[in-house]
LUMNU-786377 format. One record per residue (C-alpha): residue number from 1; residue in three letters; x, y, z. Coordinates in steps of 0.2 Angstrom, whole numbers. Layout:
{NUM, 'Ala', {X, Y, Z}}
...
This chain:
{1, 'Unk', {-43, -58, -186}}
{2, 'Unk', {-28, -69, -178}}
{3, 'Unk', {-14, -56, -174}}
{4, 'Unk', {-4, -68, -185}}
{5, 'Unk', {-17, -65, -200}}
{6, 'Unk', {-16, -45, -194}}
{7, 'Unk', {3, -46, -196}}
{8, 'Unk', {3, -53, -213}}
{9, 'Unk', {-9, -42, -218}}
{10, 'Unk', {2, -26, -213}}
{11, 'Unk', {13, -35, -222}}
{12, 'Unk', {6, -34, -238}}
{13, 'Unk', {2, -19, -235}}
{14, 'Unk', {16, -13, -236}}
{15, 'Unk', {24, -21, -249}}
{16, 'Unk', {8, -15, -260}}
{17, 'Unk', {15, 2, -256}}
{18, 'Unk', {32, -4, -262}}
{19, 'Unk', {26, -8, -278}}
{20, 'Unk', {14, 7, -279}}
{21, 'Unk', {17, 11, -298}}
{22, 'Unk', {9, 28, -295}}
{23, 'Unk', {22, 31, -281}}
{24, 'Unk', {35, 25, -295}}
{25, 'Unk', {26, 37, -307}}
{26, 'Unk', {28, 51, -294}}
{27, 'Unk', {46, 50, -287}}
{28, 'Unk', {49, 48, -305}}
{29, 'Unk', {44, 64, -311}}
{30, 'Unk', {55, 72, -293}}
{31, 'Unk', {68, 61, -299}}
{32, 'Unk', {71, 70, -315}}
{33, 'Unk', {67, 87, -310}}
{34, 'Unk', {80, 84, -298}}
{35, 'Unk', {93, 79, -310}}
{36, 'Unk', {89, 89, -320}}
{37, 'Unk', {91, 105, -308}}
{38, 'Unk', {107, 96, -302}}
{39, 'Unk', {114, 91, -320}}
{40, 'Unk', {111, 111, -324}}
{41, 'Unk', {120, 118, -310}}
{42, 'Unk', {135, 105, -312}}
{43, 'Unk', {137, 108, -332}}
{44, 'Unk', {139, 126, -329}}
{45, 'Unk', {151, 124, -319}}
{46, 'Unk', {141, 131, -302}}
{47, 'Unk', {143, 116, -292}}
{48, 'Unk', {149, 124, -272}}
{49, 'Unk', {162, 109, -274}}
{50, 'Unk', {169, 97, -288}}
{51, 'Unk', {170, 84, -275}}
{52, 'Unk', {160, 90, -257}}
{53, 'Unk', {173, 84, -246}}
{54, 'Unk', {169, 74, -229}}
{55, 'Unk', {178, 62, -220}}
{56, 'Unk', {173, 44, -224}}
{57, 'Unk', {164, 42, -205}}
{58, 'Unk', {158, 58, -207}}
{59, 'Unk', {150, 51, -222}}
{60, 'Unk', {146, 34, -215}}
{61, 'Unk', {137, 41, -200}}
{62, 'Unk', {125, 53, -211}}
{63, 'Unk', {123, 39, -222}}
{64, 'Unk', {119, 29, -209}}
{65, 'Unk', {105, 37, -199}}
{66, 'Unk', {95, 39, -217}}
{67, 'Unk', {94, 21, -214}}
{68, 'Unk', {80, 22, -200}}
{69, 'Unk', {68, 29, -212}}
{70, 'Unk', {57, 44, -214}}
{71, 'Unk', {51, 40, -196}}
{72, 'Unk', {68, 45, -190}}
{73, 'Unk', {66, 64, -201}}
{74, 'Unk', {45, 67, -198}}
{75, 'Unk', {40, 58, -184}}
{76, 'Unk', {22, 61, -177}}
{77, 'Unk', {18, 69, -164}}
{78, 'Unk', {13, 61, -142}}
{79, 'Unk', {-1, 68, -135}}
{80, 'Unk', {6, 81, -126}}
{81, 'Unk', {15, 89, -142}}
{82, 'Unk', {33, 78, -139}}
{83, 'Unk', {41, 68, -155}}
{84, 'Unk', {35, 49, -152}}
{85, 'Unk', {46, 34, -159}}
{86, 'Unk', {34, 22, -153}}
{87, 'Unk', {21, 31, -163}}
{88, 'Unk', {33, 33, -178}}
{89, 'Unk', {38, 15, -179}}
{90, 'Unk', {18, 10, -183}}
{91, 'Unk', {12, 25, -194}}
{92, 'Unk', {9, 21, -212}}
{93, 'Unk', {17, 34, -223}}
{94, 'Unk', {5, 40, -239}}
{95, 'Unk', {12, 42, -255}}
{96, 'Unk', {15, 59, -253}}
{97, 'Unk', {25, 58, -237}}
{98, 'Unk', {34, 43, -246}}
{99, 'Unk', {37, 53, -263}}
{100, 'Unk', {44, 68, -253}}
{101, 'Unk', {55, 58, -242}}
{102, 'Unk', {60, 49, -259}}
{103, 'Unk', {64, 67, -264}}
{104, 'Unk', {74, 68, -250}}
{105, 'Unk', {85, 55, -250}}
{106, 'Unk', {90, 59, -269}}
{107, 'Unk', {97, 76, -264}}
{108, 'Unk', {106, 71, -251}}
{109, 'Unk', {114, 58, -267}}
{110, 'Unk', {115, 73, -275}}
{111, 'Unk', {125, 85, -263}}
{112, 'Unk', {137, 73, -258}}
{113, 'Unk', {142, 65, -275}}
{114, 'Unk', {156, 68, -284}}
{115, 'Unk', {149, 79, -298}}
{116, 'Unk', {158, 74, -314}}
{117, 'Unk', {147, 86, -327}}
{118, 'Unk', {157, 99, -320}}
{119, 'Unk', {169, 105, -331}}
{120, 'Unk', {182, 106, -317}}
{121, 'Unk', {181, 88, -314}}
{122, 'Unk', {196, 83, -325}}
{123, 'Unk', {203, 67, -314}}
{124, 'Unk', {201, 50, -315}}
{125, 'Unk', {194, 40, -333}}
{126, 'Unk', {178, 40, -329}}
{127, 'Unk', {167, 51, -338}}
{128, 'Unk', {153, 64, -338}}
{129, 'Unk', {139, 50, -345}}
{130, 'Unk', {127, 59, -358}}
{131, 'Unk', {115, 59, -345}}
{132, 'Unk', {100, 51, -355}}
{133, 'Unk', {111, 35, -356}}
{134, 'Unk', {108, 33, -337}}
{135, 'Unk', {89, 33, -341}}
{136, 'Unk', {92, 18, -352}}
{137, 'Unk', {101, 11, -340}}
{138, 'Unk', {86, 14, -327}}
{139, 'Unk', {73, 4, -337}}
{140, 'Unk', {83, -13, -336}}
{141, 'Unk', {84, -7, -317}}
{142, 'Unk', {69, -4, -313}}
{143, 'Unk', {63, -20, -324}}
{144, 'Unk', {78, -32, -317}}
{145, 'Unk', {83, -36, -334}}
{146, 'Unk', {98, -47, -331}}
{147, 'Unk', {106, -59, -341}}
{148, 'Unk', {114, -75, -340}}
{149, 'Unk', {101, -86, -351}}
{150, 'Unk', {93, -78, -365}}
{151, 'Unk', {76, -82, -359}}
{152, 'Unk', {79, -70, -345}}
{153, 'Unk', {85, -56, -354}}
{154, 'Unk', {80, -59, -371}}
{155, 'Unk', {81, -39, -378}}
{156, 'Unk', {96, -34, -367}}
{157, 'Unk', {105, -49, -375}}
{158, 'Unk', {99, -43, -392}}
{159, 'Unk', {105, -25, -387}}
{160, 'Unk', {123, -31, -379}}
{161, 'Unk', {126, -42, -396}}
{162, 'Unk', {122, -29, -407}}
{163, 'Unk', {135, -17, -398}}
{164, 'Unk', {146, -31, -401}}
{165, 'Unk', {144, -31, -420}}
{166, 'Unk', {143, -13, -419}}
{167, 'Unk', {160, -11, -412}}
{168, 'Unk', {170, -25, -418}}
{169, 'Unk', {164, -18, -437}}
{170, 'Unk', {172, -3, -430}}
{171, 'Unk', {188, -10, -427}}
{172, 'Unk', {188, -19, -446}}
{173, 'Unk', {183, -35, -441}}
{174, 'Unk', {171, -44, -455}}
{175, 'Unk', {154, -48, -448}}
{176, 'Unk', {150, -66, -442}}
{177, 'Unk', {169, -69, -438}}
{178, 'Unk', {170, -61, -424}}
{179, 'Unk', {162, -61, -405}}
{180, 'Unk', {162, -55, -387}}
{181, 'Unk', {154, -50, -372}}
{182, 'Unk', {151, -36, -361}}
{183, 'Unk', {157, -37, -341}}
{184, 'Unk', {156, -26, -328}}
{185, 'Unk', {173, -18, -328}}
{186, 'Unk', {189, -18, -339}}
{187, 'Unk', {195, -27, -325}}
{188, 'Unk', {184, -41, -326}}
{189, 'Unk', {187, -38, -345}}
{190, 'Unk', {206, -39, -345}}
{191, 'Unk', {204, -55, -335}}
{192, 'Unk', {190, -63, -345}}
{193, 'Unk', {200, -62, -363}}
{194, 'Unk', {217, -68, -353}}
{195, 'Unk', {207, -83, -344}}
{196, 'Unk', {203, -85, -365}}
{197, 'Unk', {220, -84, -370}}
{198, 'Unk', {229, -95, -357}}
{199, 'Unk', {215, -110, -359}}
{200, 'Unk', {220, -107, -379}}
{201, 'Unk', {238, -107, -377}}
{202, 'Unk', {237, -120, -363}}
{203, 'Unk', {228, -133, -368}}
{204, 'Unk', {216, -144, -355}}
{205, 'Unk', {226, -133, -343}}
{206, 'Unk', {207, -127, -337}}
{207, 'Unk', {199, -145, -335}}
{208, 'Unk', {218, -152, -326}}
{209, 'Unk', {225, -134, -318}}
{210, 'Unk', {244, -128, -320}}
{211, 'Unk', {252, -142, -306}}
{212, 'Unk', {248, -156, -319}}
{213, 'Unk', {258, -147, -332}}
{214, 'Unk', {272, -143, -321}}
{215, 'Unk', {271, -160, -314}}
{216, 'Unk', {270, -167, -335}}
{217, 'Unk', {281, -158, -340}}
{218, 'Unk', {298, -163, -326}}
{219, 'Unk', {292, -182, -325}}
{220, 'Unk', {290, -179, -307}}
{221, 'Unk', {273, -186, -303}}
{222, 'Unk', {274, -194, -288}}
{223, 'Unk', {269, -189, -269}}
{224, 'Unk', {283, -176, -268}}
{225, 'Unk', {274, -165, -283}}
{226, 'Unk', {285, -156, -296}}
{227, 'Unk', {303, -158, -295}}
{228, 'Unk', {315, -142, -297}}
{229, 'Unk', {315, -139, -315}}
{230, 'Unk', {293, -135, -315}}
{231, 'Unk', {296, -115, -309}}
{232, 'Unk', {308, -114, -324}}
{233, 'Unk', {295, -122, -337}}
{234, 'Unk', {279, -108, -329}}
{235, 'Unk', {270, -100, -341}}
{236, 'Unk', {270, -81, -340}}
{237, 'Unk', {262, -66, -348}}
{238, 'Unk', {273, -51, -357}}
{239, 'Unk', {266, -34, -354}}
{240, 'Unk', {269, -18, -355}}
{241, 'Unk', {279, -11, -343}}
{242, 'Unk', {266, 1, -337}}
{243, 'Unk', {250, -9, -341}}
{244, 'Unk', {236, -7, -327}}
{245, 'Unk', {238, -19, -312}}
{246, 'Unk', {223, -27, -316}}
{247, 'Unk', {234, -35, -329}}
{248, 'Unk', {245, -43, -314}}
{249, 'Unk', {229, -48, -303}}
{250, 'Unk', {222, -57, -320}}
{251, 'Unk', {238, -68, -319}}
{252, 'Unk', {237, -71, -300}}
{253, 'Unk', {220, -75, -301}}
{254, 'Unk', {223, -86, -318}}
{255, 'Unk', {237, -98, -309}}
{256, 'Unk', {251, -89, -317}}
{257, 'Unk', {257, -78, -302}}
{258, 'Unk', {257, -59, -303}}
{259, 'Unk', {276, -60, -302}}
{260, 'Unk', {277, -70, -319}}
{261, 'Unk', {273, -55, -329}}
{262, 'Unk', {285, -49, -338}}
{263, 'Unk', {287, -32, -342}}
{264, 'Unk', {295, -25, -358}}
{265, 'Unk', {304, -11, -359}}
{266, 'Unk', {295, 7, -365}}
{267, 'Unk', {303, 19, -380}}
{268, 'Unk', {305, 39, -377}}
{269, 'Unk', {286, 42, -377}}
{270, 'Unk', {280, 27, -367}}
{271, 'Unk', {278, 15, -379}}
{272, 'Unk', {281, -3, -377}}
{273, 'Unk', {294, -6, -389}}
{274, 'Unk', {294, -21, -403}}
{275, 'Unk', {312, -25, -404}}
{276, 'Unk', {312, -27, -384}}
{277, 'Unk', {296, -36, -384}}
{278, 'Unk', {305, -48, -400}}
{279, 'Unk', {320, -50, -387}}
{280, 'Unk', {309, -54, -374}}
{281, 'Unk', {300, -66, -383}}
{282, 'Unk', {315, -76, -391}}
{283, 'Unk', {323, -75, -374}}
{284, 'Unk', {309, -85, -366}}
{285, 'Unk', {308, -97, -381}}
{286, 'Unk', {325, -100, -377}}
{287, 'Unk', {321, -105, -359}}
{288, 'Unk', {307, -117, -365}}
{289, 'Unk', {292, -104, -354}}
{290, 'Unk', {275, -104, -364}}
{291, 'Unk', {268, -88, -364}}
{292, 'Unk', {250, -85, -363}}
{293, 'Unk', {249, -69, -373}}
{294, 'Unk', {258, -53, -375}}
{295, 'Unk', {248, -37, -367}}
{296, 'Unk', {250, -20, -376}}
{297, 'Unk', {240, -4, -373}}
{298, 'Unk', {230, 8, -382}}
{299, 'Unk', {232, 17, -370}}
{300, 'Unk', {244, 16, -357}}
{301, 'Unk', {233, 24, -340}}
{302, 'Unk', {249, 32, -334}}
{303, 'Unk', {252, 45, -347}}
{304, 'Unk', {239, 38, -361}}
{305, 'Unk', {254, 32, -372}}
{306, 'Unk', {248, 21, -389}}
{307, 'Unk', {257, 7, -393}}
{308, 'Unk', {263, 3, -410}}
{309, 'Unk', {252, -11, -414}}
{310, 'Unk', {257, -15, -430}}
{311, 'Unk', {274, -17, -427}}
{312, 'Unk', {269, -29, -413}}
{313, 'Unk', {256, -38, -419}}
{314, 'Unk', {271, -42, -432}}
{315, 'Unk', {281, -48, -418}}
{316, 'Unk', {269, -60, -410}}
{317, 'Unk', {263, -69, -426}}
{318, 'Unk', {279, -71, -430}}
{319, 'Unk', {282, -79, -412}}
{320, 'Unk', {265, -86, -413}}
{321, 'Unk', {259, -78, -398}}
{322, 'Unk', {242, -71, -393}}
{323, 'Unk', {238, -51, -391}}
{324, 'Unk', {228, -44, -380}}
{325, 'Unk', {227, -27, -382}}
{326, 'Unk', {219, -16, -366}}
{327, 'Unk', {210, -2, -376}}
{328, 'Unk', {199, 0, -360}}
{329, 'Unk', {201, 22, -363}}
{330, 'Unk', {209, 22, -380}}
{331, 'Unk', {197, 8, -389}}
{332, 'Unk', {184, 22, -394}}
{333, 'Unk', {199, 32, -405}}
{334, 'Unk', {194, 21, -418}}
{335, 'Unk', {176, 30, -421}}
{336, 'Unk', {187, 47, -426}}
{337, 'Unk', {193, 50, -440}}
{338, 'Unk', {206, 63, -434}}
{339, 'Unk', {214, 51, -421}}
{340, 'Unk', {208, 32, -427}}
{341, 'Unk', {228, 31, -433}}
{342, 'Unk', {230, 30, -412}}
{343, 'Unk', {225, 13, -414}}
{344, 'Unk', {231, 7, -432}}
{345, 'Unk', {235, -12, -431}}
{346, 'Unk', {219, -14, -414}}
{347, 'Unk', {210, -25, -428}}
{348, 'Unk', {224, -38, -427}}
{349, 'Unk', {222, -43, -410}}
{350, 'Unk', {216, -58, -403}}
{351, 'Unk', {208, -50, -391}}
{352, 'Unk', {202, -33, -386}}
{353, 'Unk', {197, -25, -371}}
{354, 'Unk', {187, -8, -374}}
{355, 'Unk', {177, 1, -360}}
{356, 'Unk', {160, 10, -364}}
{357, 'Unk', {161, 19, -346}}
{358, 'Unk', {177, 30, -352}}
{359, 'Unk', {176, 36, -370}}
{360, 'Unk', {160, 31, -373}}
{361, 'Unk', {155, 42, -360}}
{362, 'Unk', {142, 29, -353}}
{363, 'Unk', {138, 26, -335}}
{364, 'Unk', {146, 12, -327}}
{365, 'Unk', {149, -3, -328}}
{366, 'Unk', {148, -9, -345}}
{367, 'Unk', {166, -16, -355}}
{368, 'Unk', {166, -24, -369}}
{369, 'Unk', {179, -41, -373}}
{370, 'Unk', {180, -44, -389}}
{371, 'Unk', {188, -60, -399}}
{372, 'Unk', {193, -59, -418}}
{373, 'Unk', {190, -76, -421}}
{374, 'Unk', {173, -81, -416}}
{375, 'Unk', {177, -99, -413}}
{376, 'Unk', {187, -92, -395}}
{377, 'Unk', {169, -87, -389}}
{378, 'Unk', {168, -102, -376}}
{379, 'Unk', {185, -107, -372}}
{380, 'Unk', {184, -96, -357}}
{381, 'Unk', {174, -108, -345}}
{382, 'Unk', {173, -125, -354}}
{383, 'Unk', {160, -130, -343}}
{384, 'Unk', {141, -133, -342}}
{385, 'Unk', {126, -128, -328}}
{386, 'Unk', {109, -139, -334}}
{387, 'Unk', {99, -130, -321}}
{388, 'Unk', {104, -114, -332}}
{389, 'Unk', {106, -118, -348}}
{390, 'Unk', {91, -129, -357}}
{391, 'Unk', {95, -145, -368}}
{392, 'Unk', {80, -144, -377}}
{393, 'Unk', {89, -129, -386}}
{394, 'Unk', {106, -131, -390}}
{395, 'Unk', {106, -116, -403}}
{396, 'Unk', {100, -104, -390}}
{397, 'Unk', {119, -106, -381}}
{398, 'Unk', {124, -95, -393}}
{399, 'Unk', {116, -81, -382}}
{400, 'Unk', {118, -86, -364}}
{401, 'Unk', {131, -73, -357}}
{402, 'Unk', {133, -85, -343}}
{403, 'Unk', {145, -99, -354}}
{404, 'Unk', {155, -83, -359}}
{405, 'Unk', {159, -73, -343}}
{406, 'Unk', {164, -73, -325}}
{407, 'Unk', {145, -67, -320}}
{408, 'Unk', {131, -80, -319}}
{409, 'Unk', {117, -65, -316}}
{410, 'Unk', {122, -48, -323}}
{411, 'Unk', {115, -32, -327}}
{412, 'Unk', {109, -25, -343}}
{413, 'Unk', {125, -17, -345}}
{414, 'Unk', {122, -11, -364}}
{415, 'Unk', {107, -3, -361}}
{416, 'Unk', {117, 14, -359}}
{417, 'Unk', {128, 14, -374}}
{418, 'Unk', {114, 5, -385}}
{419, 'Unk', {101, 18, -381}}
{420, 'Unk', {112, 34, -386}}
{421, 'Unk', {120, 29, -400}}
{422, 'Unk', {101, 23, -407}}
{423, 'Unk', {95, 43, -401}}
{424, 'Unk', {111, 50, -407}}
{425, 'Unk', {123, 42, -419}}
{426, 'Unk', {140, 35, -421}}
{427, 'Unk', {146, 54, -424}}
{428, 'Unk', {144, 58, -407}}
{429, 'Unk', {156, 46, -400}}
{430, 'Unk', {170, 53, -413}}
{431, 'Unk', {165, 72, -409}}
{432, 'Unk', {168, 67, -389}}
{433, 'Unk', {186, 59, -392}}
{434, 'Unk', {191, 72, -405}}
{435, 'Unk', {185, 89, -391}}
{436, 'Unk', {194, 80, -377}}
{437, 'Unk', {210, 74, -386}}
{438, 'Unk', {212, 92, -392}}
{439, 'Unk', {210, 97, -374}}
{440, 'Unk', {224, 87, -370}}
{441, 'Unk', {235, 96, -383}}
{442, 'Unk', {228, 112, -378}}
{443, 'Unk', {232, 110, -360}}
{444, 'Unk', {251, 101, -365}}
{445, 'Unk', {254, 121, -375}}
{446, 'Unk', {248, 130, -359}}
{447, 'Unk', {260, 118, -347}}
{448, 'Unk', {274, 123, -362}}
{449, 'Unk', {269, 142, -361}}
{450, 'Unk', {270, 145, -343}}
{451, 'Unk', {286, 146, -334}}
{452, 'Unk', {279, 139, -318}}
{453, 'Unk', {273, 122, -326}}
{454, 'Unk', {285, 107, -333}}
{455, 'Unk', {275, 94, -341}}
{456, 'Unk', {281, 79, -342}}
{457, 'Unk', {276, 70, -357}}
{458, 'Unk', {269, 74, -375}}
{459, 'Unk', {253, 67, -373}}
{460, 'Unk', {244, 59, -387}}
{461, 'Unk', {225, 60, -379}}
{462, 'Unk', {218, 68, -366}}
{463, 'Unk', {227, 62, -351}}
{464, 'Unk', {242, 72, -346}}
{465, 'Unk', {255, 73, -334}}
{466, 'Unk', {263, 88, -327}}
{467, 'Unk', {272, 97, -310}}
{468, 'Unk', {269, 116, -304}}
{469, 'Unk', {286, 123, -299}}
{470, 'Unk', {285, 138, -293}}
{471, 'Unk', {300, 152, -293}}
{472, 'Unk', {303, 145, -275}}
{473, 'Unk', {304, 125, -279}}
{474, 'Unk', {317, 129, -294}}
{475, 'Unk', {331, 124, -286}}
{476, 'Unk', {325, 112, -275}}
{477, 'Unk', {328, 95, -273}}
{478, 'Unk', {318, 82, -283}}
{479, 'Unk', {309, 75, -268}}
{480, 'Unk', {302, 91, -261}}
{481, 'Unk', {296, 97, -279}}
{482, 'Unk', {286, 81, -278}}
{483, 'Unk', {281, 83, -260}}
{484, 'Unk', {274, 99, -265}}
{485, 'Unk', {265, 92, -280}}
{486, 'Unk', {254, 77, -270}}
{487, 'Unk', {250, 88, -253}}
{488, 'Unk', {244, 103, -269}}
{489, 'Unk', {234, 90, -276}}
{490, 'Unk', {226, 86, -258}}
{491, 'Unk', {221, 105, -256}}
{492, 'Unk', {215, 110, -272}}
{493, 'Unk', {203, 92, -270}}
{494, 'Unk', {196, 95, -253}}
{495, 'Unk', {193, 115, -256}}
{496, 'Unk', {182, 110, -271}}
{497, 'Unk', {189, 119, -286}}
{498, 'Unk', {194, 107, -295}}
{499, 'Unk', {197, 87, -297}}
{500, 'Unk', {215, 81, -301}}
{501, 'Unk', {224, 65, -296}}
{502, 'Unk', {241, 60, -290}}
{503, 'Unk', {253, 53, -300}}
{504, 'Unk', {273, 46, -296}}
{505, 'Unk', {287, 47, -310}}
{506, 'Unk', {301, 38, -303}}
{507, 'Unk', {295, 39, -289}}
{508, 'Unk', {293, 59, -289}}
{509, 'Unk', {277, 68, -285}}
{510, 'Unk', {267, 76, -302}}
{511, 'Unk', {251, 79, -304}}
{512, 'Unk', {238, 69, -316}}
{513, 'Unk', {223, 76, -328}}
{514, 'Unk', {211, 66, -339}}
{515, 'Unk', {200, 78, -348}}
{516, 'Unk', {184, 68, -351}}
{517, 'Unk', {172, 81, -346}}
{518, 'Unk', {167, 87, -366}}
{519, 'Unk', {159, 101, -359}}
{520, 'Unk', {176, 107, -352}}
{521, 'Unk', {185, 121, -359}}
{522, 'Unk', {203, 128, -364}}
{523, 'Unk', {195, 142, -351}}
{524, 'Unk', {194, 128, -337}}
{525, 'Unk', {212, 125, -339}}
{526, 'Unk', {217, 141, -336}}
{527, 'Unk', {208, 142, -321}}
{528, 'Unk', {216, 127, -315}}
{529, 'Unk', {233, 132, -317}}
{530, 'Unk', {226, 149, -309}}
{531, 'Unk', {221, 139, -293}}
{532, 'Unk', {234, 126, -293}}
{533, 'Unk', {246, 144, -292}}
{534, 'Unk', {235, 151, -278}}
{535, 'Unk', {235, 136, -269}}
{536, 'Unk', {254, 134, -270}}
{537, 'Unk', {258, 150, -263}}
{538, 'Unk', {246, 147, -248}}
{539, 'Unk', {255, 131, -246}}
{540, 'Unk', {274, 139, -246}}
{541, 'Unk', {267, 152, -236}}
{542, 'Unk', {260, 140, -223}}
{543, 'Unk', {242, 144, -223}}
């Protein structure tokens, strides 16, 4: 044999013992033990560390040398007894040695992760997923079922548009009149429904750009481009003045500069408020600027504030404008019954953004855009890819996430969601908001109780906002109270206690929870106030 035939046939060789699906059936069975172990440990709150802290090239270099391969962690032995890379570069691994390495890799994952199914991990809006819902998410994985064209994905479309008219019913949409995709992200999510409003509100403005209508609209088409009055005729978006910035990157990305949001002013508890929003609106038909929706949250990420939908939706029908409502966290208070007035009014928007990877408590990446009216399905991306998408069978359109979002491939997002609501039920959605919304409250009473504690906002979920002053800090000035707050939160983090995040109001230091852990307790909470108290006196103290 030619030692070109001999390299080929190594070759396949090893690819055959990539695809080994007994090797697949074997790390399969480690994998799970594994989690399992690991999930156990985590749940119970045993975890050595919330978040095992190293520094990123720590991380990086560890990382790294994994990258060499088992040879680099078992390598065979020279002759005389000494380790031999030459020797470990050509040895063929076994199963065994393959599986074990396999098992190896997967708890170094495991010990290094953040572990969010402890009950002290009560940081940023990303859940503890109910664990089987990763499994789902593992078989469109492992069977690369992405979508784009139906025909590639026929059953993960099926599931994604059956958790479409799952969760539009939810909102009190009729079925058939509504439609939507999933994305990955509420970011993407937030700028697919936007990219749907402005092409709705502005015409061609997709097929000519944002220059031709400046240009139209002063009469100024020559060379010299748009005369003086075009910045003054722009189109903008109104939010909320504490939407998520993905709101402002949508409107930089969409032509309409993230400096032409306008932000409306907020009531006592957060809340962007109608009659502001009304002024803001009439003042801007007054200047002749075409606005490309109004944004409003359900919930604010700051401090999780609703807004009164309702009364906006009334103000933008009466201006005629579009709604958009951002309801990435809050979106899933409509499954509850305790906490679905939250969100009275969500079923009037025009579109909706609702993230399965935060109250839904599904692994990421898997958001949902949803459009009232079904006939807004398409006017995203008014365009057409007949390598992709088959004359031969127009109806089948219908189904090609490709015409509908930014992705041409994409994951099986839905798999995750679709698989434990079919094992478990609607009712367990609602039982997860309704413990962790009550959490909130219950942590808010402890923050009132103690005399060491301010919180900083009535919180109406499970996100809340608050500032440890100690005896010490009383009287101090507002800058070294907030000081305090964000080098605290840096300590209690990197000794592993617990997870909390930073937070600024007005510019002062607090300190952030989102309780969306269901397995935490009102125990858990004490114990972080407990900590948050130790740590604070080791930090006046200087230790």
């Amino acid at each position: 044999m030619s030692a070109a035939n001999e390299d080929l046939s190594a070759a396949r060789g090893r690819i055959a013992a990539a695809y080994d699906p007994l090797l697949l059936q074997e790390a399969g069975h480690r994998l799970t033990d594994l989690l399992a172990a690991h999930i156990t440990k985590a749940e119970a709150g045993l975890s050595d560390a919330v978040l095992p802290w190293v520094e990123p090239a720590e991380g990086i270099r560890a990382a790294t040398d994994y990258l060499r391969g088992p040879a680099a962690f078992a390598p065979p032995l020279s002759r005389d007894g000494d380790p031999c890379e030459e020797a470990a570069a050509e040895r063929s691994f076994s199963r065994d040695d393959l599986a074990a390495h396999f098992s190896r890799l997967v708890e170094v994952m495991l010990q290094r992760g953040l572990n969010l199914h402890d009950p002290r991990y009560i940081g940023h809006q990303v859940p503890a997923p109910v664990p089987l819902g990763g499994l789902f998410d593992a078989v469109g994985s492992v069977t690369n079922q992405v979508m784009a064209i139906y025909e590639m994905g026929p059953f993960s479309t099926a599931v994604e548009q059956a958790m479409i008219g799952e969760l539009g019913a939810a909102l009190g949409w009729e079925p058939g009149t509504f439609s939507g995709a999933v994305t990955h992200g509420g970011s993407l999510a937030n700028l697919t429904g936007l990219l749907t409003a402005r092409n709705v509100a502005l015409g061609d403005v997709w097929e000519q750009g944002l220059a031709s209508r400046a240009v139209a609209a002063t009469g100024a088409g020559g060379a010299a481009g748009p005369g003086p009055g075009a910045a003054a005729l722009a189109p903008v978006l109104v939010a909320h003045a504490e939407t998520h910035y993905s709101v402002a990157r949508a409107a930089g990305i969409l032509g309409i500069g993230s400096h032409r949001v306008v932000k409306v002013g907020l009531d006592a508890r957060g809340r962007m408020d109608p009659a502001l929003l009304d002024d803001a609106l009439n003042r801007l038909d007054e200047e002749g600027r075409p606005v490309v929706a109004v944004v409003a949250c359900a919930c604010a990420t700051p401090t999780g504030a609703f807004d009164p939908l309702h009364e906006i939706a009334d103000v933008c029908t009466r201006h005629g404008v579009w709604l958009h409502v951002d309801a990435a966290h809050g979106g899933a208070a409509v499954l509850s019954e305790r906490h679905r007035h939250l969100v009275a009014g969500l079923e009037r928007a025009d579109s909706v953004v609702w993230d399965a990877h935060k109250m839904l408590f599904v692994p990421g990446l898997c958001a949902f855009v949803l459009y009232r009216d079904r006939a807004n399905r398409f006017e995203a991306f008014r365009q057409d890819a007949p390598y992709l998408f088959d004359p031969a069978a127009p109806s089948l359109a219908e189904y090609d996430s490709g015409i509908k979002t930014v992705e041409c491939t994409k994951r099986a997002a839905a798999f995750g969601l679709w698989g434990v609501w079919s094992l478990f039920g609607r009712q367990l959605f609602a039982d997860m908001v309704d413990v962790t919304f009550e959490l909130g409250r219950t942590f808010y009473d402890k923050l009132q109780a103690a005399g060491d504690f301010e919180p900083l906002h009535d919180p109406q979920c499970n996100i809340v906002v608050f500032r440890h002053v100690p005896a010490e800090l009383r009287d101090a000035p507002a800058q070294k109270i907030g000081d305090f707050q964000l080098e605290l939160r840096r300590r209690i983090i990197e000794s592993g206690d617990f997870y909390i995040v930073p937070f600024k109001r007005d510019g002062i230091g607090a300190l952030r929870v989102t309780i969306i852990n269901p397995l935490t307790t009102a125990e858990h909470l004490d114990a972080l106030m407990e900590a948050l108290r130790r740590h604070g006196r080791d930090l006046l103290a200087g230790r």
